[in-house]
C-alpha positions as CSV (number, residue, x, y, z in Angstrom):
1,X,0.0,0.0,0.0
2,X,1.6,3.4,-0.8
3,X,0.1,6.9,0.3
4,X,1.4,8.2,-2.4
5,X,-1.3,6.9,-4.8
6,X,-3.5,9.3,-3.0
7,X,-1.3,12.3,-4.1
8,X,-1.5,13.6,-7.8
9,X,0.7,15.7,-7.6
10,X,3.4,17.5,-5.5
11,X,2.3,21.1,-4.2
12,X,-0.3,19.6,-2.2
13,X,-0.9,21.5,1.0
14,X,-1.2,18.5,3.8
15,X,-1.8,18.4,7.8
16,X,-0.1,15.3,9.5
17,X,-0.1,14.3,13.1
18,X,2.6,11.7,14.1
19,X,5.2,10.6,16.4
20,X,8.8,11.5,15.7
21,X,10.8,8.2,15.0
22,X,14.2,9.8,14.1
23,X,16.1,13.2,14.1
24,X,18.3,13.2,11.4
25,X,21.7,15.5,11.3
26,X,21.0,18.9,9.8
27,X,21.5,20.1,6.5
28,X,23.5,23.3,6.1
29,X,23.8,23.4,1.9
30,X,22.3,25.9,0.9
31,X,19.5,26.8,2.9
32,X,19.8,25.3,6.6
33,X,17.0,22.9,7.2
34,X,15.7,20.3,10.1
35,X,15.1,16.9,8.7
36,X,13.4,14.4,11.0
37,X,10.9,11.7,10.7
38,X,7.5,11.3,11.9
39,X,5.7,8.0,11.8
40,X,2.1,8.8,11.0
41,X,0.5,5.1,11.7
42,X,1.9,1.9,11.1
43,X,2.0,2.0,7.2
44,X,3.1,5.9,6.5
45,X,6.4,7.4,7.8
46,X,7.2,10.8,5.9
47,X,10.4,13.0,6.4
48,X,10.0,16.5,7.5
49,X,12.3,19.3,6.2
50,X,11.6,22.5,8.0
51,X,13.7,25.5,7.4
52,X,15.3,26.9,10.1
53,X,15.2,30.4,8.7
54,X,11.7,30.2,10.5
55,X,13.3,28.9,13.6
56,X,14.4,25.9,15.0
57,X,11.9,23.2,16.0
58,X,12.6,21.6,19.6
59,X,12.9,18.1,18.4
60,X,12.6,14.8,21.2
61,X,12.0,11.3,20.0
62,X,9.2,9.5,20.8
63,X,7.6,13.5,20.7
64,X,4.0,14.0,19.0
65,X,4.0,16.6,16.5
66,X,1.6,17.8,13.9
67,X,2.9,19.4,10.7
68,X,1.1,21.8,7.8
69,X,3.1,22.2,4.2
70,X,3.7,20.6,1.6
71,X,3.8,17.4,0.1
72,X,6.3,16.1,-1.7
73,X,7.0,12.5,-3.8
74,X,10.4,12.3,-2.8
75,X,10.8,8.7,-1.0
76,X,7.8,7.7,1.3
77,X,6.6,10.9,1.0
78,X,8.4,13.9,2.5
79,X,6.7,17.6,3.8
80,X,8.3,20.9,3.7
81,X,7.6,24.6,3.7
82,X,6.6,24.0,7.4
83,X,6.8,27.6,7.8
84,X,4.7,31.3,6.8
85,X,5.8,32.5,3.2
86,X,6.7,36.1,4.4
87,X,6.4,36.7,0.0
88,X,2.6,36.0,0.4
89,X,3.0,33.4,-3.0
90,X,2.9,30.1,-1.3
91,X,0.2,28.8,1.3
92,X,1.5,28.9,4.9
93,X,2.8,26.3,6.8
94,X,3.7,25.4,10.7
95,X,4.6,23.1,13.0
96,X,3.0,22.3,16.8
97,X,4.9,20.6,19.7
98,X,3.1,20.7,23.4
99,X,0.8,23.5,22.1
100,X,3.9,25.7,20.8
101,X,3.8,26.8,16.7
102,X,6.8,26.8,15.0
103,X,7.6,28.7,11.9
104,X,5.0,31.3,11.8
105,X,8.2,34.3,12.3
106,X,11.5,34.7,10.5
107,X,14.7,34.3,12.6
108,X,17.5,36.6,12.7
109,X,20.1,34.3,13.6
110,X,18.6,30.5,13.7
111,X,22.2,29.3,15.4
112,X,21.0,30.9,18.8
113,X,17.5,29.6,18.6
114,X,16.0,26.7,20.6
């Protein structure tokens, strides 16, 4: 069973709630992102990419998190643009741990952010 024969496309805007399974190591090329993994139910695991231009998201395994972006076919299925689109072209996204959203402001200086 793949998830991704519900998608048609990529650009879809999507809101999953999962657990997080595995932090992976940052990505610093280019544009620094977060990359992690949240297991949605037994079948569906997607990676999460989350800029951390919009902050840095306080990540714990085993942690329940729900995610708005978008949907990409890349692998199992991976989100990203978890974060507001200070252009105004692209719908928003965010990211909620223990109540707290994520990504909704730009960061000065994402290296001293927790």
């Amino acid at each position: 069973k793949s998830v991704m024969a519900n998608f048609k496309g990529d650009r879809t805007q999507v809101y999953v709630t999962g657990t997080i399974t595995e932090i992976k190591k940052e990505d610093h090329s280019g544009l620094a992102h977060q990359k992690y993994n949240i297991k949605i139910d037994k079948d569906i695991t997607f990676l999460i990419v989350s800029n951390l231009s919009f902050g840095r998201v306080p990540l714990t395994l085993g942690k329940t998190v729900s995610v708005c972006g978008e949907f990409k076919r890349v692998g199992k299925g991976m989100v990203h643009w978890t974060h507001f689109d200070p252009r105004g072209t692209h719908p928003d996204g965010f990211t909620i741990i223990d109540g707290q959203l994520y990504g909704d402001t730009e960061v000065e200086d994402f290296n001293n952010v927790n």
